[in-house]
Structures are given as C-alpha cells and as structure tokens.
N, C-alpha and C positions, 0 to 999 in steps of 0.2 A: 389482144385480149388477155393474153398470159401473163403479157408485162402487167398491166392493170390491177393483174390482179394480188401478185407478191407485194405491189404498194400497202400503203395501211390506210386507213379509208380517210378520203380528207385532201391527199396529196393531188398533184398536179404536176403532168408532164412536163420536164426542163429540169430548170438547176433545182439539187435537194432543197426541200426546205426543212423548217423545224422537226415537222411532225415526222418526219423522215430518217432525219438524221437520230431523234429521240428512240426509233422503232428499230436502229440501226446497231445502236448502244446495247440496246434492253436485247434483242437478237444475242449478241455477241457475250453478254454477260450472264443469260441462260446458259448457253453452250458452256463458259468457262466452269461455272455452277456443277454443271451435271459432269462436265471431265472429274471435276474434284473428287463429287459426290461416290462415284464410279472407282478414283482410287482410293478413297476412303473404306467403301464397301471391299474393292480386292485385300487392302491391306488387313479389313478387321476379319477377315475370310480366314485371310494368310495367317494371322494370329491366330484366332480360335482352333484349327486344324494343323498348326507345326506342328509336325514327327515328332517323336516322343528323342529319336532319333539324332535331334538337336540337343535336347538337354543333356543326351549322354556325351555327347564332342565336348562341351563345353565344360562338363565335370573332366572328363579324361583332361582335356587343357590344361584345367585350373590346378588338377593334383600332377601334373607332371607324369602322365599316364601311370599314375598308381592305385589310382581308382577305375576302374572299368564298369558300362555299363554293356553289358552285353546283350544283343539280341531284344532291341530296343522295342517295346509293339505300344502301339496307342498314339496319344499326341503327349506334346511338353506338358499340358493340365490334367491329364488320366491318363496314364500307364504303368506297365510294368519291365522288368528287365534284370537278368544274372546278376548278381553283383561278384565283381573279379581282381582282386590283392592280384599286382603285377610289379616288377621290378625299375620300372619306366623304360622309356621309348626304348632305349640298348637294349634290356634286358628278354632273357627267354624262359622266364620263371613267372609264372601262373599260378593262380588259385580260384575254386569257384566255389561259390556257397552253396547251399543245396536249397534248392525251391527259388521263386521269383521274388521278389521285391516291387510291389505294388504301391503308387503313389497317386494324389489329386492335392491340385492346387487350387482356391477359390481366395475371394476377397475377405480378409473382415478386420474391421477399426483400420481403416486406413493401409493394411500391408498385405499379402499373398499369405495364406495360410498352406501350408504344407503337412500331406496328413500319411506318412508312411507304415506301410503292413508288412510282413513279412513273417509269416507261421511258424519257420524254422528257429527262429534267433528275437525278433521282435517282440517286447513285451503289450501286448495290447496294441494299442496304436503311437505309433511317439507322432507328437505336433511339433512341427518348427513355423516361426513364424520369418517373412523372408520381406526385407525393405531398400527395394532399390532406389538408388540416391544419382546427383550427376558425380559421375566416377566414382561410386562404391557402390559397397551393397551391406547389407545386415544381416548376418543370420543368430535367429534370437531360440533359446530351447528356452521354454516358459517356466518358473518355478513350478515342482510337480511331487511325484510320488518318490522321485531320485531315482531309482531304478527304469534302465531305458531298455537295455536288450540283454543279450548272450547268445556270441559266438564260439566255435569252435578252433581252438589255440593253432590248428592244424591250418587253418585260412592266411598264419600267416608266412608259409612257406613260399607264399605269391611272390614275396617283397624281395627274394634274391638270398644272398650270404649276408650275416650268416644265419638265416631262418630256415633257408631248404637243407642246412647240414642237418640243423639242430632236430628237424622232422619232430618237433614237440606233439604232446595231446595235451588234454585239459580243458579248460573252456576262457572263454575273456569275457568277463562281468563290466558293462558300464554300467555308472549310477552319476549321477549331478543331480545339485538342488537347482540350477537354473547359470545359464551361461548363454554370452553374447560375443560372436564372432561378427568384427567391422572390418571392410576391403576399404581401403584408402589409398592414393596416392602408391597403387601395386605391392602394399604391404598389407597383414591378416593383423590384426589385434584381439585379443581375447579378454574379457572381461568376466567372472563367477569362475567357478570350483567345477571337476571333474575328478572321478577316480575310475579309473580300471584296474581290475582284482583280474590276476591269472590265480584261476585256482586249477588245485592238483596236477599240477604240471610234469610230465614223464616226459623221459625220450629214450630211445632204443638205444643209444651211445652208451650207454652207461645201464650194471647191473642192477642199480638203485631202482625200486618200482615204482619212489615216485620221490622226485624231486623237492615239491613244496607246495606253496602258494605264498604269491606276492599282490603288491599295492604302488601302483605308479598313480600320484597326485600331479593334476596337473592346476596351476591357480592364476587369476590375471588378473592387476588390479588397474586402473586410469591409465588406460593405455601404457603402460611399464612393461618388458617382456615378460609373457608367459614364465613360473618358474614350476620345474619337475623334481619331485622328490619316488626314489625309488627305496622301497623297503622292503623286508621280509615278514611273512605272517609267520609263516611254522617249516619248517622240513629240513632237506639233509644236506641240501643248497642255498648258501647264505648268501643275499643278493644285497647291495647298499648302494646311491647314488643320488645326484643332483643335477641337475641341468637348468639350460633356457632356450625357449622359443621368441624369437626375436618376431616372426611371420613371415620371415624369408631365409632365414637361417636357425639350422636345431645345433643345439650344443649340450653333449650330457659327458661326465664323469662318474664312473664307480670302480665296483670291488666287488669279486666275487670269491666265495670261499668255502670248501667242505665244513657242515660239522665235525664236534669232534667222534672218532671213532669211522667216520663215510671218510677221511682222502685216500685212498688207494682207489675205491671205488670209483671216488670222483676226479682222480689224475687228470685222465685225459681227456673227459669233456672240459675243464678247467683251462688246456692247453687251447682247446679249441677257441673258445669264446672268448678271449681275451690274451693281453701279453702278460707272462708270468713275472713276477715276482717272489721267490720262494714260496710261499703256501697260498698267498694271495694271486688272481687274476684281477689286472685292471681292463678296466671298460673306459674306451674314448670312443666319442660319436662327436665328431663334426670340430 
C-alpha cells in the first residue's frame, strides 16, 4: 500500500513506464533546484553580513601593511574602524588617528558608492565611487569642492625613518578636483590631479618654531606614471623636488636647504633628512 502510494497516479506495478520515469526526472530536478536556491540564499547571506573585518585584511594587503584598519566593527557595507600609518609588515612604528572612520557602501549608476566620515580630519563627507572589473578594480573620487580632508603631520611617524625622527607637527591638507585610481594586471594607475599642503610644519630637532609650509602635486595623465612635484610655499626650510609613481614603484629626487640667515639653526636637521652636500641636503626615494 506504501509502494502505491510514492507512484504518481496513473502508473502500474512492473517495469517504469513514462509517467514514471517523467515523475522521476521532475523529482530530481526540484531537489537540484532548491540545493542551488539554498546556496544562493547562504552565499547572499554571507555577503550582506561579511565582517567589516574583511575589508580591513584586504586594505592592509593592498597597502603593504601601511595602512591599517584597526578594530574593525560592523560589516564590509556599514562600518567603522582606527585608521593606523604603520611601517609595513617588518616594521614597529605606529600611528593612530584620533576618533573612528565610519564608512557605507550602496549601489548607484552601475558601481559601489562609497561614503566616508570621519569628524576629526574629514571634511564633510568624501564620496568615492568603487568599480569592480574581471581582474581590476576603479576607484574614482568625483569632481567636487577639491577640498577632501585634514590630518595631523604627527600621523605620519606611523611610516617608520625617517618620519618617527623627524616627530614633525602641522597638519596635511588634501584637495583634488577629481581623480581616478585603475588596478590592472597587479599595477595602480592614476589618472586627475592631487595636492597635499603640509602646512606650518615644526619639529623639536631644531630651534626654528616653525619650519614652513609645502606643496606635493601629484598628476596622472592616460595611464603614463603618476608625476610628483615638490615645492615650497614660505619658511626657513627650503624643500624642492620631482618624482614618479609607476603603481608599483615610487621614485622621487630633491634638495633641501636653510634660508638664508636659518643654517646654523638648520645644520643638523639638514644632516638628518638627507645626504649633504655642502649647504644643500639631497633627498633620494626609491
């Protein structure tokens, strides 16, 4: 009577027939159906809720552990977390910024909108817009107001020598009218205009109370390496230089040098930050 009854109505004890073999199929292709449906729903589960936790491994990765997100809470689409200037993986030089860094990701026009806070140093809210590709990714800051944040010059004793000698103050000013970072083929490309302004810059090394204020341009045109220009605005420390970012290698050259009337004062920071040259210090990076 049991047997009977798992038949499908119609059928007849003995060999399958059609209506059997049809009830057999449509059986087995429910079942595969709802396995799918089941990792479909665990996978969009599993997305909606990754640890915020993830997305800080993966920035740590990406910068070579010199960007840290610390003390990761939320998920990858809403959270907050430290932000931490470190030396990379060898290194044991730290820096934290003060207060959290609060982020949300959502869709719009086709890419991941990215909308970061931060009360300390963030000017309002900056947008990046974020567009994953097969083996790249885009990250796009939109034409805006040019002004993005400001932090404290002292964040960047995180990066190691020679930043923890120098124990600078002052603050570091970003501004961009809009710029496009492309990951290709394990290389960064940059595309628009940046400036970061250190202004009023001091350090304890030296009796000068205050050093200056400078201007590092950075500019990227059709995928060509990024170029860096280093200038001086005003003070007692003359800074001058040029580089390139390829997006896998930095390469910069300058000179550094007392006004006149500041070099006794500025001797020996001069000795420090650079190889001498009689009155001139040069600067090589990479």
């Amino acid at each position: 009577m049991n047997a009977a009854r798992q038949r499908p109505p119609g059928s007849a004890f003995g060999d399958p027939t059609l209506a059997e073999r049809a009830w057999d199929r449509t059986r087995k292709a429910v079942r595969r159906w709802s396995l799918a449906g089941a990792a479909c729903g665990l996978l969009a589960g599993l997305l909606a809720f990754a640890p915020a936790a993830w997305l800080a491994d993966e920035i740590g990765r990406r910068s070579d552990g010199r960007l840290l997100l610390a003390d990761a809470r939320g998920t990858v689409w809403s959270g907050s977390a430290v932000p931490v200037l470190a030396g990379g993986a060898d290194s044991r030089s730290a820096a934290v910024l003060p207060g959290r860094l609060s982020w949300s990701i959502g869709l719009r026009a086709g890419a991941l909108e990215m909308r970061l806070a931060q009360p300390c140093c963030i000017d309002d809210t900056l947008v990046m817009l974020l567009r994953p590709g097969f083996g790249g990714l885009s990250v796009e800051l939109p034409p805006g107001g040019g002004a993005v944040g400001e932090w404290p010059a002292a964040w960047l004793a995180g990066l190691g020598a020679p930043w923890n000698s120098l124990q600078l103050s002052g603050a570091l000013q970003l501004a961009s009218p809009g710029l496009t970072l492309q990951l290709g083929a394990g290389r960064w490309r940059l595309n628009g205009q940046a400036e970061l302004r250190l202004r009023d810059v001091a350090s304890p090394l030296t009796p000068v109370g205050r050093l200056g204020s400078y201007s590092l341009r950075i500019e990227g045109r059709d995928g060509q390496p990024a170029t860096l220009r280093l200038s001086t605005l005003d003070g007692a420390l003359r800074l001058q230089g040029d580089g390139q970012w390829s997006g896998t290698h930095f390469r910069f050259r300058g000179e550094a040098q007392a006004a006149p009337g500041f070099e006794p004062a500025l001797d020996n920071l001069l000795n420090l930050i650079g190889r001498r040259q009689g009155a001139l210090s040069v600067l090589a990076i990479g």
